[in-house]
C-alpha positions, 0 to 999 in steps of 0.5 A, a space after each residue: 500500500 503506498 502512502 503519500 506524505 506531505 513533506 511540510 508536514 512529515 518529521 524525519 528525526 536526526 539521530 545518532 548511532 553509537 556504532 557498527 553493533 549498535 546499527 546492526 541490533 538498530 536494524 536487526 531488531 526494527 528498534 531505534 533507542 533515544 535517551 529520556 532522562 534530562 542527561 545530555 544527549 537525550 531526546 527533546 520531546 516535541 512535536 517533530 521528535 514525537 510524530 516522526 516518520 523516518 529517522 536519519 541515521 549518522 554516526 561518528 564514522 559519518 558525522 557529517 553525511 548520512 545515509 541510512 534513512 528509515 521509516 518508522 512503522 508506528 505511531 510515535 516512540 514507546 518508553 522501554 527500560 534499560 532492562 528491555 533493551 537489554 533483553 531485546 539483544 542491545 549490544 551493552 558494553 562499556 565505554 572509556 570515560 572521556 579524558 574529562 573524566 566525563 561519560 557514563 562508562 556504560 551503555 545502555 547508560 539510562 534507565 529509560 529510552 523512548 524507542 521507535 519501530 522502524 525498518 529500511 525506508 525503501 521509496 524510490 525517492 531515498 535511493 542512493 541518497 546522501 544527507 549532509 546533516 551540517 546543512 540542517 537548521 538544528 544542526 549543532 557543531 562539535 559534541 552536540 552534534 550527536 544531539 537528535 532533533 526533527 527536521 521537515 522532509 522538505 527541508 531534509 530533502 533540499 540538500 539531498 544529494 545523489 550518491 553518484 552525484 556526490 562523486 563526481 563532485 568529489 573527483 571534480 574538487 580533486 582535479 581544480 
């Protein structure tokens, strides 16, 4: 059944993943997790974060362009706990603390998540696409760009380039 959205009125959520494990259970199991406690770092609950239809994921390996678009399959998140999670086959480990001395020191690091459904976005339209995530008017440098925020489908797609297009671009910056 195909379904046909309004962008101006459809919410893509920008979200971080951690890395490769986390990617794997995130589209192994259909589940992406967002913190909920008042960390750093945690979702800001409003109404594109809440209503989202798709999430674009970036990671530390693609801090700046994303890929990975996926639709979300419910209405709205659902609020799980670190045990949940854990049950469901998150990938828990833990992590160095930061030179800082900051960090949680491990993951899950909350105790509560609000979890979406979700499965690869397969529309013709997301084909080959590459988001670049700086571009985006919720975008934060540095550490805070792992915060997640909604944006519009219209303002997502603007900037959207094709991969093949981004190649030769790249091959043309190399030659001048």
């Amino acid at each position: 059944q195909q379904r046909f959205l309004i962008p101006d009125e459809t919410h893509v959520l920008v979200a971080y993943c951690r890395n490769e494990d986390h990617l794997n259970w995130i589209l192994g199991v259909g589940l992406y997790n967002a913190r909920t406690d008042s960390k750093r770092g945690s979702l800001h609950l409003g109404p594109g974060e809440s209503g989202a239809s798709y999430i674009l994921l970036h990671s530390r390996n693609e801090a700046t362009k994303a890929s990975i678009l996926l639709k979300v399959t419910e209405t709205g998140p659902r609020i799980f706990s670190e045990q949940t999670l854990l049950k469901k086959g998150y990938p828990a480990q833990r992590e160095k603390k930061l030179s800082s001395g900051k960090g949680s020191g491990k993951n899950p690091s909350a105790k509560f998540y609000l979890v979406y459904k979700v499965e690869r976005a397969n529309a013709p339209e997301f084909e080959n696409r590459v988001w670049d995530v700086t571009k985006l008017s919720k975008f934060k440098p540095g550490r805070g760009s792992a915060l997640p925020f909604a944006v519009t489908m219209t303002e997502l797609m603007r900037d959207a380039l094709v991969r093949k297009q981004e190649r030769v671009f790249k091959k043309l910056c190399q030659i001048y």
